[in-house]
C-alpha positions in Angstrom: 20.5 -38.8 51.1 16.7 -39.9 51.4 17.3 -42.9 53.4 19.9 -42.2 56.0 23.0 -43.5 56.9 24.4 -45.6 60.1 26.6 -42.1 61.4 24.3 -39.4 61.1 24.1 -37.4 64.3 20.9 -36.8 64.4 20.0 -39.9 65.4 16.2 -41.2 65.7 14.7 -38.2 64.4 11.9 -38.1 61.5 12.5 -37.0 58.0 11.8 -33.5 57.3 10.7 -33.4 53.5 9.1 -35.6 51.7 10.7 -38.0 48.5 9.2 -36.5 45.3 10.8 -38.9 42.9 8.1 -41.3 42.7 5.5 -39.2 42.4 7.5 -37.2 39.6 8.1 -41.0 37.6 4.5 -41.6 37.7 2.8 -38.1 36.3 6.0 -38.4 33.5 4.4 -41.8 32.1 1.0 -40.8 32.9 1.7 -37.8 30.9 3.5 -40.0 28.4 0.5 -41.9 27.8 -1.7 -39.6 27.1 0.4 -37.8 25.0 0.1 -40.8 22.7 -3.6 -41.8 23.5 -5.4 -38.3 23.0 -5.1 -38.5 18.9 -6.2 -41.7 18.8 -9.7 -40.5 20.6 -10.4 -37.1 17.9 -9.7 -39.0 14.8 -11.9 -39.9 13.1 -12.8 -41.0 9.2 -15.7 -39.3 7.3 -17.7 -41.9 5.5 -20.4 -41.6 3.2 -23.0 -44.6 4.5 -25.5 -45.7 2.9 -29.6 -44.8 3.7 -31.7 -48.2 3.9 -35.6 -47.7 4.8 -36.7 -50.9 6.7 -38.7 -50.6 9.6 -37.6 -52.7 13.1 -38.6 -56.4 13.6 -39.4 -56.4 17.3 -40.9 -59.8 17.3 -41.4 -60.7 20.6 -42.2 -64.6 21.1 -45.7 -65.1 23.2 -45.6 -67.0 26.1 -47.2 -70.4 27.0 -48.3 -70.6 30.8 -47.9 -74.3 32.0 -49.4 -74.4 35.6 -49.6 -77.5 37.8 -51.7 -78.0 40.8 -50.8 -80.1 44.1 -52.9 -82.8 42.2 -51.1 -83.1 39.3 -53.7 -81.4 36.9 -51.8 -79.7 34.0 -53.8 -76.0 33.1 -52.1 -75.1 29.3 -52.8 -70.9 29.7 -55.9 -71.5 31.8 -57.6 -74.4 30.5 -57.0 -78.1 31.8 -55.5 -80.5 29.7 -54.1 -84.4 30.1 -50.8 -85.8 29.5 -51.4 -86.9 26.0 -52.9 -83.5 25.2 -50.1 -81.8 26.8 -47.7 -83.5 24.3 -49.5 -82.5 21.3 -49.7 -78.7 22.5 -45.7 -79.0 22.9 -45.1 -79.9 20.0 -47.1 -77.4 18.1 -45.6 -75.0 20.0 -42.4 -76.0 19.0 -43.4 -75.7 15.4 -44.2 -72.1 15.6 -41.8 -69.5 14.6 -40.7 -67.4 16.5 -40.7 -70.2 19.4 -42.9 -69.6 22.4 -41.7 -69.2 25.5 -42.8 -72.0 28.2 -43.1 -70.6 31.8 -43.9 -73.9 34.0 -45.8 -72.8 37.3 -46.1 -75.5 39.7 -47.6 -75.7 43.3 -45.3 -75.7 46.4 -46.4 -79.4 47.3 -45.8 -80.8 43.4 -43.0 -83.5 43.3 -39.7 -83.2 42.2 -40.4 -86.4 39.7 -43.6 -84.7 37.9 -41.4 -81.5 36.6 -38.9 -83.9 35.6 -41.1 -85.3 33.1 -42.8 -82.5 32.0 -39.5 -80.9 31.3 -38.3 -83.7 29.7 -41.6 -84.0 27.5 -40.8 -80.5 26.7 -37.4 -80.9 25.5 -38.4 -83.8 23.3 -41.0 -82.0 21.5 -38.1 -79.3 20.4 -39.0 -76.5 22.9 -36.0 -74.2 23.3 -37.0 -71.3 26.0 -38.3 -72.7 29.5 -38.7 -70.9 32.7 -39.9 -71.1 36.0 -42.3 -69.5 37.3 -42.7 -68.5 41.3 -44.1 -66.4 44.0 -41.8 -64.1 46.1 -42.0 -64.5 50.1 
């Protein structure tokens, strides 16, 4: 018996051999299931596809740097602009297709209210893409 009874004489000693039924179960369905899984993998159906010539659209949308200075002076890609300009320029950028992306860079000591509204100006005019722009340490 594998587990020992109550009057065996030898007492406390180990188990000699080792209990192979286990391992035997598990390599029967492991051989089971592949048994069943390895036609599944080589067949295959020949089909006769069709040949289209179009060349790749790999549009990439340009991208719109909005930087902000600890003074609040708004730079659209390098040059400076003013509020009112700077909802004009979003919303021609969210006329163009495919949409530019809006990176917003904005000084350390910028407050928390100023991005607010620019990111809320920026949803308004339609813009879809914004990200954020910053500096690793």
């Amino acid at each position: 018996m594998a587990f020992g009874g109550f009057n065996q004489q030898g007492g406390n000693a180990p188990m000699g051999e080792i209990n192979m039924v286990p391992l035997i179960d598990v390599m029967l369905v492991l051989l089971i299931v592949f048994m069943i899984t390895a036609p599944l993998l080589t067949h295959s159906i020949k089909i006769d596809l069709p040949n289209a010539a179009s060349q790749s659209t790999n549009e990439t949308p340009d991208t719109v740097t909005l930087s902000m200075d600890a003074f609040g002076t708004l730079y659209w890609n390098d040059d400076a602009i003013g509020d009112d300009e700077l909802a004009r320029r979003l919303a021609d950028a969210a006329a163009l297709d495919p949409q530019p992306i809006l990176h917003l860079r904005a000084d350390r000591d910028t407050r928390y209210q100023r991005l607010a509204e620019i990111m809320s100006a920026a949803r308004q005019a339609g813009i879809r893409s914004l990200g954020f722009i910053t500096s690793p340490d």
